[in-house]
C-alpha positions as CSV (number, residue, x, y, z in Angstrom):
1,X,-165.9,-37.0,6.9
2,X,-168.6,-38.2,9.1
3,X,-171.9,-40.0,7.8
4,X,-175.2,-38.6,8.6
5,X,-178.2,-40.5,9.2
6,X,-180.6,-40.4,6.2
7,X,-183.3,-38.5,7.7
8,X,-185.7,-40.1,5.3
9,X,-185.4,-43.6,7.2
10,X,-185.1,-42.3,10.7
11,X,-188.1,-41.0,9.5
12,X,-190.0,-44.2,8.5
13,X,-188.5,-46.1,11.4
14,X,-190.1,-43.7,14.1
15,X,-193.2,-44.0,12.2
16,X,-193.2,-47.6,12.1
17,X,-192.1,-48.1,15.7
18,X,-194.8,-45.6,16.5
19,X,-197.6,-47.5,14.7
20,X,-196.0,-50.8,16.2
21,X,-197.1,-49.2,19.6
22,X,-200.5,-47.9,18.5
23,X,-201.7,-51.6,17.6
24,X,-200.2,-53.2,20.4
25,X,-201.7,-50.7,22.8
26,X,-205.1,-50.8,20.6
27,X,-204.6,-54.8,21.0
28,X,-204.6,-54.8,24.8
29,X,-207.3,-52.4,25.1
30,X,-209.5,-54.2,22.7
31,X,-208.8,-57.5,24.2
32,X,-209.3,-56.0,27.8
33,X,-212.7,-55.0,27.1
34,X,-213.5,-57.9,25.5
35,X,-212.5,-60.0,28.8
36,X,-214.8,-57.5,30.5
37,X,-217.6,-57.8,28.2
38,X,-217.5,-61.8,28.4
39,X,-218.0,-61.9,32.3
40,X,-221.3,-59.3,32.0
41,X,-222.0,-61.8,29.6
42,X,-222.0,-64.1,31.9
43,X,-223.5,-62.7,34.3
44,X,-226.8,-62.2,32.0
45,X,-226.9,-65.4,31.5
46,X,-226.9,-66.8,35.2
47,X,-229.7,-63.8,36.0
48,X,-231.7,-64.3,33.0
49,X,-231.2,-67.9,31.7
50,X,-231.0,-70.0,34.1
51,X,-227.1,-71.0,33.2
52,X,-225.2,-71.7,36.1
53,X,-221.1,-71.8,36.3
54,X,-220.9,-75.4,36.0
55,X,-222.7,-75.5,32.9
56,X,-221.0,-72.2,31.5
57,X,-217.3,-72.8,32.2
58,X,-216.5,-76.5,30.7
59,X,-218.3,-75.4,27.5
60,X,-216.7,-72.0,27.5
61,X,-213.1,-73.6,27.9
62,X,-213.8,-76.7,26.0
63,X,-214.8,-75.6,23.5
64,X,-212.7,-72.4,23.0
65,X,-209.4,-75.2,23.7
66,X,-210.8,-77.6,20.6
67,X,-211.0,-74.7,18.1
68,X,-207.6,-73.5,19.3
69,X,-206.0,-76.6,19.3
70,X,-207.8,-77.6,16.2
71,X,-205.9,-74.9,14.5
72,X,-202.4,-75.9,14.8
73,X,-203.0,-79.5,14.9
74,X,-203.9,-78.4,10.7
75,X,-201.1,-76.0,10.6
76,X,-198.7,-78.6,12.1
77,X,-199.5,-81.5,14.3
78,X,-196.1,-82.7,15.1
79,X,-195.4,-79.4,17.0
80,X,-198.9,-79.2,18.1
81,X,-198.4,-82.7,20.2
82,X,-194.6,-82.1,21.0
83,X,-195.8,-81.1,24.4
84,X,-195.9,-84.5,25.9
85,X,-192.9,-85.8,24.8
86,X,-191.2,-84.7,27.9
87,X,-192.7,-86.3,31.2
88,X,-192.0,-82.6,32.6
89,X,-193.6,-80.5,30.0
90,X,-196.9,-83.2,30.3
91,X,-196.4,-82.8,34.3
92,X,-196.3,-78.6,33.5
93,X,-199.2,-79.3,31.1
94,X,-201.6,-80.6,33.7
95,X,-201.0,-78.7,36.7
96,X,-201.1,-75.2,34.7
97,X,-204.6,-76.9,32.7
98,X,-206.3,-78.4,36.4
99,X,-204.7,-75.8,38.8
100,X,-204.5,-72.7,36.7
101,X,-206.7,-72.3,34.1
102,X,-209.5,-74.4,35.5
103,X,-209.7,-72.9,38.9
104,X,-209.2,-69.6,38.0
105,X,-211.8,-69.5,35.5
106,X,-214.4,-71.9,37.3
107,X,-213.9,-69.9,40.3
108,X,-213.6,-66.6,38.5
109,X,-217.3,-67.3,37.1
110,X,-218.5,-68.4,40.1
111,X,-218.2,-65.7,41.8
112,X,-219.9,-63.5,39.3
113,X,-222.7,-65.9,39.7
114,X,-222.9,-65.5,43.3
115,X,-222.3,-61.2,42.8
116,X,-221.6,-59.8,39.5
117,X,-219.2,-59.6,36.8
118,X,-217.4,-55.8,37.8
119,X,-216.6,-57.1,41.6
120,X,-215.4,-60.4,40.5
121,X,-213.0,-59.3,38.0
122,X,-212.1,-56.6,40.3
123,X,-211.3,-59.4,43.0
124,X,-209.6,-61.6,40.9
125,X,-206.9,-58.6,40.1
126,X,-205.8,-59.4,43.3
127,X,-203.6,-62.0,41.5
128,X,-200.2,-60.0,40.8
129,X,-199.9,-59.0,44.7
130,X,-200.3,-62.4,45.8
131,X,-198.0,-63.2,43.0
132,X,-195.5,-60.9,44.4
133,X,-195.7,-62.4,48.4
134,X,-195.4,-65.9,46.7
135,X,-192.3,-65.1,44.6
136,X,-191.0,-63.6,47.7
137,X,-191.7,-66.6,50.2
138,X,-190.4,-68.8,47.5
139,X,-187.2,-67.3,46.4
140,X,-186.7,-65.9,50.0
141,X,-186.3,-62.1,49.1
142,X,-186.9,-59.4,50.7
143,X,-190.2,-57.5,49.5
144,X,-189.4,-54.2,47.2
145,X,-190.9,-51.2,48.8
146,X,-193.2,-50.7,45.7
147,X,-194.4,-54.5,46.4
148,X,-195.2,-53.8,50.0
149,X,-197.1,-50.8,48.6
150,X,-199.0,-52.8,46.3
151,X,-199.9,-55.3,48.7
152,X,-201.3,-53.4,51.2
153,X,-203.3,-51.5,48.6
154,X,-204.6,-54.5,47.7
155,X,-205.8,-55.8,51.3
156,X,-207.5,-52.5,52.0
157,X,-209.3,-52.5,48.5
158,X,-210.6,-55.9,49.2
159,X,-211.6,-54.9,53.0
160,X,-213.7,-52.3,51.7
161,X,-215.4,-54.5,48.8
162,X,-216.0,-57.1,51.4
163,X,-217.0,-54.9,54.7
164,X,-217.5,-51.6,53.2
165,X,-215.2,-50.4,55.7
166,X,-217.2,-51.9,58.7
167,X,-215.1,-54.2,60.5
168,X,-217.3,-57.5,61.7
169,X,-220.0,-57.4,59.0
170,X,-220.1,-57.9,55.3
171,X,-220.9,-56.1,52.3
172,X,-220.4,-59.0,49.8
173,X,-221.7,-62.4,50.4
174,X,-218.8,-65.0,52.4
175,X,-219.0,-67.5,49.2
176,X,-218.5,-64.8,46.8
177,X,-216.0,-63.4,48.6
178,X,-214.5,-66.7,49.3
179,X,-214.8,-68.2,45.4
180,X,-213.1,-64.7,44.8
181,X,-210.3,-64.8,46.5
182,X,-209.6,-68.3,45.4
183,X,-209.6,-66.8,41.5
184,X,-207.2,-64.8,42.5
185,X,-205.3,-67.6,43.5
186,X,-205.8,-69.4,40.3
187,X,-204.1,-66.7,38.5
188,X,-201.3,-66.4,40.5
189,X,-200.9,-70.1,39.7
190,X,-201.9,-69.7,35.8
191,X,-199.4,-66.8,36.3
192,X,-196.4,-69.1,37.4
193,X,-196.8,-72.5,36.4
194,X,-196.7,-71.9,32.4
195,X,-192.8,-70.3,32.4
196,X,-191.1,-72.9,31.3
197,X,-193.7,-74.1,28.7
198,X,-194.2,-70.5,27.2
199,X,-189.8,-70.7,26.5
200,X,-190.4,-73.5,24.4
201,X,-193.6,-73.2,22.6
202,X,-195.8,-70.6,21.2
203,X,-198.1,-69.4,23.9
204,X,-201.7,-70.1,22.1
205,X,-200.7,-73.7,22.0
206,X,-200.1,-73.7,25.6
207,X,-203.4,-71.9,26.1
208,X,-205.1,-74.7,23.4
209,X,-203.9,-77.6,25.8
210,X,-204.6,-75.5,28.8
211,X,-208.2,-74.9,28.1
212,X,-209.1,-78.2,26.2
213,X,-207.8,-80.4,29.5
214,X,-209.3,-77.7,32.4
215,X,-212.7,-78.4,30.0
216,X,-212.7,-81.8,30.3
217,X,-211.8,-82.4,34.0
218,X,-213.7,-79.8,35.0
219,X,-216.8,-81.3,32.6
220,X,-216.3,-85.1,34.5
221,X,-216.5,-83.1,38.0
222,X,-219.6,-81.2,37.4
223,X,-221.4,-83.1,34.6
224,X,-223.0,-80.2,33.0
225,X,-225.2,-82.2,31.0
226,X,-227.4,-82.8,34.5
227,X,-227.4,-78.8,34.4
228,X,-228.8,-77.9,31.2
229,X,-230.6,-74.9,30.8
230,X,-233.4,-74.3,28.5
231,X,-231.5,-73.9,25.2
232,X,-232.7,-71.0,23.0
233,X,-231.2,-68.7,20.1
234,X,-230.4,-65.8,22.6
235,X,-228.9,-68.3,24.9
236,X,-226.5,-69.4,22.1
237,X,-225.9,-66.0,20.6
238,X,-223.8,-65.1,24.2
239,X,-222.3,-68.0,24.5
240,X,-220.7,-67.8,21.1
241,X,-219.8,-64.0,22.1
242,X,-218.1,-65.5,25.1
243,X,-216.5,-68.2,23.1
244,X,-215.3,-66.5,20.2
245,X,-214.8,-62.9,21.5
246,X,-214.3,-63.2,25.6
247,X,-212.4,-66.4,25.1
248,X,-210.3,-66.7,21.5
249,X,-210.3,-63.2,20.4
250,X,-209.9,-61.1,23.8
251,X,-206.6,-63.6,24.8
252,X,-204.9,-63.8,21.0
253,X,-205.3,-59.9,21.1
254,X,-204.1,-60.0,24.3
255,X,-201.0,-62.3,22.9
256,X,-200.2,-60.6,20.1
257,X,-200.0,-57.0,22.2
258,X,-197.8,-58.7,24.4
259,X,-195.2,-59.4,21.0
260,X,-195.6,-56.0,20.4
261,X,-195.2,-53.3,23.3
262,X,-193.7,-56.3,26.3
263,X,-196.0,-57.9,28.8
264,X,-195.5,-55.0,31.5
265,X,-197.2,-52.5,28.9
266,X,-199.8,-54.9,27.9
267,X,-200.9,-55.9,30.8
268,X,-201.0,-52.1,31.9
269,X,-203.7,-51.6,28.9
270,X,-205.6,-54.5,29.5
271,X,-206.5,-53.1,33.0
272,X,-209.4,-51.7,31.0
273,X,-211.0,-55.3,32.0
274,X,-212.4,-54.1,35.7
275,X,-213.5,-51.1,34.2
276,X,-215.3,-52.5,31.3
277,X,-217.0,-55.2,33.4
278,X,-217.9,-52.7,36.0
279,X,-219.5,-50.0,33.4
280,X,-221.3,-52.4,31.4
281,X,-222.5,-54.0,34.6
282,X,-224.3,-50.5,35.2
283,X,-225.3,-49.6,31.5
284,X,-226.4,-53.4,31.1
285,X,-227.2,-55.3,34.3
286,X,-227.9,-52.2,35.7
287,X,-226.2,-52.9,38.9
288,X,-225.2,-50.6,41.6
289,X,-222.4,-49.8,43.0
290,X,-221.5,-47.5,46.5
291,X,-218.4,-45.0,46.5
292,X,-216.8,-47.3,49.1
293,X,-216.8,-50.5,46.4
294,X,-215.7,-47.6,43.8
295,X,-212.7,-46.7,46.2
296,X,-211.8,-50.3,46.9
297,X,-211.8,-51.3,43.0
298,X,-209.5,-48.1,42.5
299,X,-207.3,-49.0,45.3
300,X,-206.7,-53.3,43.8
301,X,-206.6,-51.9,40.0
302,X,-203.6,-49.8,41.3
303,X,-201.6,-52.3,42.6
304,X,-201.3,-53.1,38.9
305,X,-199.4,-49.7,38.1
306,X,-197.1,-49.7,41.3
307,X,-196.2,-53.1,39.9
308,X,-195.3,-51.9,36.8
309,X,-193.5,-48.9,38.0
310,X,-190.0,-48.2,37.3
311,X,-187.5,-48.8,40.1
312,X,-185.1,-45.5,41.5
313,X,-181.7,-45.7,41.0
């Protein structure tokens, strides 16, 4: 006689699978947005407040990397500093801190400062296709017809955004374009580098050291004390939304969708982030934007999807 499945249970398992999905998806979008939100944030400042990127960024990662850090050196210090007990973890440390999260974020702000929050973020998603032609180059392998798709969607996005389709002059300003692209890179390095790190310890505590160290260095290169802006209750009211909701929040939501529905998933949901910055750029900032830049952010956000598509048999 054959067992059947208790149809009670199956019952409660699809349910809680299903509400397992709902948060994690809910998670990414939230934490998406939130990314989004925090460069128009940004942006308000460096239009309206006389903050400029090198004041901004080592206060925004500092701090955000001591509160984080913080945090599990309470909950348990010994784990919290068993990142530097091997010369190659403190090696991975550095590079993913200075090289990574540094220059993408630095740069990333940048260029918002130099154009505005919805182009930037839009240029920095650039990262995964350059991701893919450097994991190709690296690993000598021969490019997936999906990657090839992905990349050349991505070079004629970012020819529109910078030329609006006219070859010879440009839409977007060389330096913004420039700092851009070099975001991009930063990702694709903040992408890469952390691997090994992230198998051994829980990723927040990566992104603690990451942040605290790219703070610092970046805070004894551009001295943002000699670029103080005048300090006043709306001034600090953003900066704490960046801080606490662009910078802690948005990536621990971000994190925790990850646990839940797999990176390729969460990092589908948290596309939301061009959007966001781009909408609230218009609502907000009340910036304006051609169908040409429109076409070009469509054409680098999709790079994201053919990425993440399933391969044929």
């Amino acid at each position: 006689m054959t067992e059947r499945g208790n149809p009670d249970m199956d019952t409660k398992k699809n349910t809680k699978e299903a509400s397992k999905k709902t948060i994690g998806i809910l998670c990414a979008l939230t934490g998406g947005m939130l990314w989004g939100i925090s460069g128009v944030c940004g942006q308000y400042l460096f239009q309206n407040k006389g903050v400029t990127a090198t004041w901004l960024v080592p206060i925004r990662l500092t701090s955000a990397g001591l509160f984080l850090l913080l945090y599990f050196l309470l909950r348990d210090h010994k784990r919290a500093l068993s990142v530097w007990k091997e010369k190659r973890n403190a090696k991975d440390i550095l590079v993913y801190a200075i090289a990574g999260m540094m220059l993408c974020q630095y740069s990333y702000f940048q260029t918002i400062e130099w154009s505005n929050a919805g182009t930037a973020t839009v240029i920095q998603y650039l990262g995964p296709a350059m991701t893919v032609v450097y994991i190709c180059i690296s690993e000598r392998q021969r490019p997936k017809r999906k990657e090839i798709l992905a990349v050349l969607l991505a070079l004629c996005g970012i020819f529109l955004i910078a030329t609006h389709g006219k070859p010879g002059s440009l839409a977007l300003s060389g330096r913004a374009l420039g700092m851009g692209l070099l975001s991009a890179v930063g990702l694709v390095i903040y992408t890469i580098k952390p691997r090994r790190l992230l198998a051994q310890f829980p990723s927040p505590l990566v992104l603690a050291w990451g942040m605290l160290i790219g703070g610092i260095v970046l805070s004894a290169v551009m001295r943002p004390w000699n670029h103080m802006p005048q300090i006043d209750a709306e001034l600090i009211g953003v900066l704490l939304v960046i801080i606490c909701l662009g910078t802690m929040t948005s990536f621990s939501l971000y994190l925790h969708s990850v646990s839940l529905i797999g990176p390729v998933q969460a990092g589908l949901y948290a596309c939301i982030e061009p959007v966001a910055a781009t909408v609230f750029s218009v609502i907000w900032m009340k910036e304006t934007f051609v169908a040409i830049d429109l076409l070009g952010f469509v054409l680098i956000i999709a790079t994201v999807f053919v990425l993440a598509a399933p391969e044929k048999e």
